[in-house]
Structure formats: C-alpha cells, structure tokens
N, C-alpha and C positions, 0 to 999 in steps of 0.2 A: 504494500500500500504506500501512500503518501507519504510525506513527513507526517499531514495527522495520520496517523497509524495506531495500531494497535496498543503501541504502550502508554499514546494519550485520552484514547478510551478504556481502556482498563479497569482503571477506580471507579467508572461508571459504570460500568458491565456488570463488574463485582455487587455492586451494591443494585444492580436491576436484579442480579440474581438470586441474590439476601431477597428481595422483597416477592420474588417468585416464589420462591418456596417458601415465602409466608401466605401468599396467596393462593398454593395452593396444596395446602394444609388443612388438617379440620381434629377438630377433636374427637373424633369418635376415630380410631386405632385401624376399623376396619375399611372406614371409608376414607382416612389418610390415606390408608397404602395403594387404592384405588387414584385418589386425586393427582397424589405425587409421583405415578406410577412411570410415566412420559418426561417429565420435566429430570427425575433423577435419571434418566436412560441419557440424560445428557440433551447435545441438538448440535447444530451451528449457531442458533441465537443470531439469524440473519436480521431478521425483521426488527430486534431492536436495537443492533449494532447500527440498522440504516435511521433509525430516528435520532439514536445518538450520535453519529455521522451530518447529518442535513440539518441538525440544530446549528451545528458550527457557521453556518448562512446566516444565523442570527447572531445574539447575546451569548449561545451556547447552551450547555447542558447544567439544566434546573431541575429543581421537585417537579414540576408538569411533566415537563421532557421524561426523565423516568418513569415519571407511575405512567406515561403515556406508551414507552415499551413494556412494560410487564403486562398494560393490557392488550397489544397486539399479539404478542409472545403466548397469553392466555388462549386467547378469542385463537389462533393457531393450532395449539395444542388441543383444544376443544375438536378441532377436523377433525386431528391427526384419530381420535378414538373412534367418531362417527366412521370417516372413512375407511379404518382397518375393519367393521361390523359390514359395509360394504364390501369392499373388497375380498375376504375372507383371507384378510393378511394373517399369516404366521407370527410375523416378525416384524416389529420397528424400532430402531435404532440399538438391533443387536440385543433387542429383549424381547421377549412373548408378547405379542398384541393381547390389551387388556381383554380383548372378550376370549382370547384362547387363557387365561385364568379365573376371569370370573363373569362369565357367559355375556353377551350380545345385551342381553337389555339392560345388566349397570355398568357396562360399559358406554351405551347409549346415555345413560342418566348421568353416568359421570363426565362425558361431556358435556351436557347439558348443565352441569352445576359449575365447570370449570365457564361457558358462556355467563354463567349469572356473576360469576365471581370478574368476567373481563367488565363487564355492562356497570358492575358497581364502581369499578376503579375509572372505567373512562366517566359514568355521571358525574363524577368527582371532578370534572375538565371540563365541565361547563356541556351548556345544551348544543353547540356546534359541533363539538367532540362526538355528543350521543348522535346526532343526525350523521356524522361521517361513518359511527361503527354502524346506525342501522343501517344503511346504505350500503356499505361492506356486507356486512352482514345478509342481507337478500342476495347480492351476486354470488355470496356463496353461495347457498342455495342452490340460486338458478344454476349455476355452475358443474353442480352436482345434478340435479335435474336434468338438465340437460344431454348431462355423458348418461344418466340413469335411460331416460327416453330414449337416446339416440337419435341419429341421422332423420328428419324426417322427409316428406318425399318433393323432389325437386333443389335441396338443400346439396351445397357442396360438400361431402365430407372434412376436407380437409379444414377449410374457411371454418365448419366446426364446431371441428376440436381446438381449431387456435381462440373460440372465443371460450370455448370450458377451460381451456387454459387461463385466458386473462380473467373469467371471473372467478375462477376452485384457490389461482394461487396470484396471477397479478392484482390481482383488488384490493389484497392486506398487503400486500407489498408496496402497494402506492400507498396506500394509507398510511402506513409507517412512513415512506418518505414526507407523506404530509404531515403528517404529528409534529415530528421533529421542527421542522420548519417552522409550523403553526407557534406553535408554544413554546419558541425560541423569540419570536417577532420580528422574523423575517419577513423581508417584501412581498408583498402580496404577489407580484408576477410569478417566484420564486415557488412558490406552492405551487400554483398549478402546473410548469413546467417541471417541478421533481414526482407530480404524480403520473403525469404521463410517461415519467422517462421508469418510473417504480413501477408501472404496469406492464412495459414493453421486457424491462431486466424480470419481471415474475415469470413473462411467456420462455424469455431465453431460457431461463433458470431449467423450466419445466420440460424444455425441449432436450434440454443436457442431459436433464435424467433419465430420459427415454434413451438414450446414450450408453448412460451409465448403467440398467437397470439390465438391460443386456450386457453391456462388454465388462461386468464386474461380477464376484461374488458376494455371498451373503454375508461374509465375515466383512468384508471392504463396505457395500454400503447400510450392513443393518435391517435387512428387508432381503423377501426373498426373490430371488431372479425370477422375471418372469410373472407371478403376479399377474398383472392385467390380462395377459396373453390366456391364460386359466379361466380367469374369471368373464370373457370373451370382450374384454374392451380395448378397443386397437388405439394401440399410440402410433407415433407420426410412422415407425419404420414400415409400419402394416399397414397403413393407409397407403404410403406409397404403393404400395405393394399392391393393395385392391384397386389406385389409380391406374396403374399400369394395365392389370387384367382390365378394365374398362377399355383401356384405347386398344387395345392385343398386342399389347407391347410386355407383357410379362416373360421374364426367363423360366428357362426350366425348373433353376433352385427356387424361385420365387414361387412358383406353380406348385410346388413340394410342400415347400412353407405352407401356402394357404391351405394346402388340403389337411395336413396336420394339424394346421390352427382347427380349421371347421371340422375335425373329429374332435375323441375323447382325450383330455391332459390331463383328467386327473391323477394319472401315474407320475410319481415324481420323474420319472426315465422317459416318460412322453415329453414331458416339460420340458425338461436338460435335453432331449434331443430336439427338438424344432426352437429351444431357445439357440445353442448352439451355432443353428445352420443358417440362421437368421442375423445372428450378430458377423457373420461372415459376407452379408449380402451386399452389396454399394445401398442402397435403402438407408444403411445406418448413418453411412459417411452424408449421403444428404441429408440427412438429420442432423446433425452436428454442424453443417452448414448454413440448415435454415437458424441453430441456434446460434451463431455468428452473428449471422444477416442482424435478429433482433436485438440482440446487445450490442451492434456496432450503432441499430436504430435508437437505442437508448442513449447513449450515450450524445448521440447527434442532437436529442434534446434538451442538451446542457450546453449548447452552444452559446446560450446569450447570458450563461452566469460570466462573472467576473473571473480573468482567470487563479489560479492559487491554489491551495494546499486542498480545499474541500473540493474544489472542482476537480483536481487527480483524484481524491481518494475516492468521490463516483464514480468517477472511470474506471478504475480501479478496482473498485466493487463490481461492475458490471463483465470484468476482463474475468477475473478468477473464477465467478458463477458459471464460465462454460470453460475455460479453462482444468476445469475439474474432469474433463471429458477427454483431458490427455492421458 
C-alpha cells in the first residue's frame, strides 16, 4: 500500500476489532458461541479497512468513523451465515459453516441478530447513516434474489450476474467507502465518487474469487472449491462457457464441462473432477481479465481526487483485491 499503509491504520483496526467482538457477543454462552462464531474465524476486515482508509479525505478516523466499520463488518458477517444456509457451504474461513454445527434455522437467526446488532450501531450515526444501511440492505436482498431466481427470459446472463455481483457484494463495499468519507466531512463530491468506485472494486473483488474458488484449495481460501458449481449456480467461468454453447463456439473441454456440471456433483470426486478440468479452460483467464477491466474501472473513478497518499492507497486497494488471483 501507500505511505498510508497499514501501520497507520493499525490502532484503528485494533480497536474496530475490540468493538466487534463486543458487538458480537451476548450473554447467554450458547448463543455467544453462535454470534462470535465468523468474526473469531478471522476475515480480511476489507470493508472496514476501506472506511478507515476514505476517512483520510477528511478530518480522518473518529468515534463515527469506527462504530461506522464495525457496522458494515457486522451487517457482512450477517450474509456470510445467511448465504452459507444457501449455499450448503461446508466451510468458511477455514471453519465449519454455522448451520453444518448448529443447523440452518439458528444459523439463519443468528444472522438475523448479528443484522439487529449492525442497525443499532449504524442508528447511532444518525438517520442518513440508517437510510444508506436500508438501502444497502435491500440490494442485498435483491442481490440474492436474484442469483436465487435466476436468469429470466430475454435477460443476458452475463449482464446478470454482474449486477448480483454489485448488489450481494459491491453495495456494502460502496457503503463503507461512503461511511468513511461521510463521517470524516469530506466533500461532498468525494462520496459519491468513492461509492461508485467501492461498487465497481466489490464486482472486481467478486470476479477474482470466481478465480480463486477454482485455481485454489480449501486450506488457501477457507471454503470449499467449487461450491456454487454443486449447488448449480454459475459464476462468470461457466457463463462463458454457456455463452459460447449459444453462439456454437464451444470447445470440446468446455462441452465436457457443461455436461458434468448439468449431471450429478454430489460426489466429492465428481466435484474435484469437473472443478479440475474447468480451472484448466481459457474461460478462467477471461475471468480474471474481466476482473482487471473492473478495478482498473474503479480506480478511473478517483481521477478527480486530489493526488496523495489516500488517492494511492485506493488504488492500491483496488490493485491487490484481484491481485490475489496470482
């Protein structure tokens, strides 16, 4: 990163992290271990790293500024449980998805309580704070609804899934760029140009993963390879892939691929075999290219800050989120 770098946010990470794990605690022994269960599995801490990063456009990092990443980090963590009950995740961040310990509906509830606990800490920031998380808050939703629905008829695939991508993960990602900014008193131009560049870094982000979720294991990312492929929802490698069968431009391996996806994975040796032959395909390398394209796009939209140490360390931000895909 920048000169601002990591050892100048530090003291402040520490202490967003102190207050997460008071936030997401509880007295009762049983339903602690439940709340804390994600938050202690660790994370990257993306989303409040960038609130505490985009404050530096202001005054810098205050009491707002922090309780304003614990509740993006929150209202986050909140997905992470919902979406493992969908997905029928194994695995997140290298530890048992809450509902493979204590079943689908308090793992369901337990995010739902970790949402109450973000919604108390953002009303605490005033009623524009609360109108940015509802607002947030519904594109998730739709977000998930959406990939839930599917494709429907006349709709481009591809077009999307790039918008379930910007509502499931760039939404909160912009939001935290807003926060920080907000509750720094930063210029007003200044927000809405870090939200749109925090939306485009959430799609790169998401496209890298689709990257990484193939060309790694489960010990490297925490989650189990493959994943959506099972659960029949196609990231970008496999949308190419059904683009191609469209125009009859599909290869042979690709042709292999699909017929494997569209049978039975529930064997773990089905999985690892069509993940395998899939992460071998060009399909991936364009994937990894469209997550370029959108963080080189993000980034384009920090053109009219000022230049300096915050304006690298967005960039910066935006470099290493697909960078992770070397």
């Amino acid at each position: 990163m920048s000169t601002l770098g990591f050892e100048t946010l530090k003291p402040h990470l520490d202490r967003v992290e102190e207050r997460l794990t008071q936030a997401t605690s509880h007295a009762e022994p049983m339903i602690d271990e439940a709340t804390g269960h994600l938050a202690r599995a660790g994370g990257k801490r993306l989303r409040p790293l960038l609130v505490l990063l985009t404050a530096h456009l202001g005054s810098g990092v205050n009491d707002r500024v922090e309780r304003a990443a614990v509740g993006v980090e929150l209202t986050h963590l909140a997905t992470l449980y919902h979406d493992d009950v969908m997905d029928s995740a194994a695995l997140r961040r290298g530890a048992p998805a809450a509902h493979e310990l204590w079943g689908n509906s308090a793992a369901i509830l337990t995010g739902d309580l970790l949402f109450a606990r973000a919604s108390q800490i953002v009303a605490s920031l005033g009623p524009e704070a609360v109108r940015v998380h509802a607002e947030t808050f519904e594109r998730l939703c739709l977000g998930q609804l959406h990939e839930t629905l599917g494709v429907q008829e006349g709709e481009d695939p591809v077009e999307h899934y790039l918008q379930v991508l910007a509502d499931k993960t760039g939404s909160l990602i912009a939001t935290s760029a807003h926060y920080g900014a907000r509750f720094a008193d930063a210029p007003e131009e200044c927000v809405a140009m870090l939200e749109r560049y925090g939306e485009k870094v959430g799609v790169a982000f998401q496209l890298a993963d689709d990257v990484i979720d193939l060309a790694s294991d489960s010990q490297t990312t925490g989650k189990t390879p493959g994943t959506d492929l099972r659960e029949g929802v196609d990231t970008m490698p496999v949308l190419l892939l059904r683009a191609a069968e469209r125009a009859g431009e599909l290869d042979e391996s690709g042709a292999r691929i699909l017929q494997a996806m569209d049978s039975d994975l529930s064997s773990d040796d089905a999985l690892t075999a069509v993940v395998s032959e899939l992460r071998e395909h060009p399909v991936v390398e364009r994937t990894r290219e469209m997550a370029q394209a959108w963080a080189d796009d993000a980034v384009a939209e920090l053109a009219d800050l000022p230049a300096g140490e915050v304006k690298d360390a967005l960039s910066d931000f935006a470099v290493l989120l697909v960078d992770r895909m070397s």
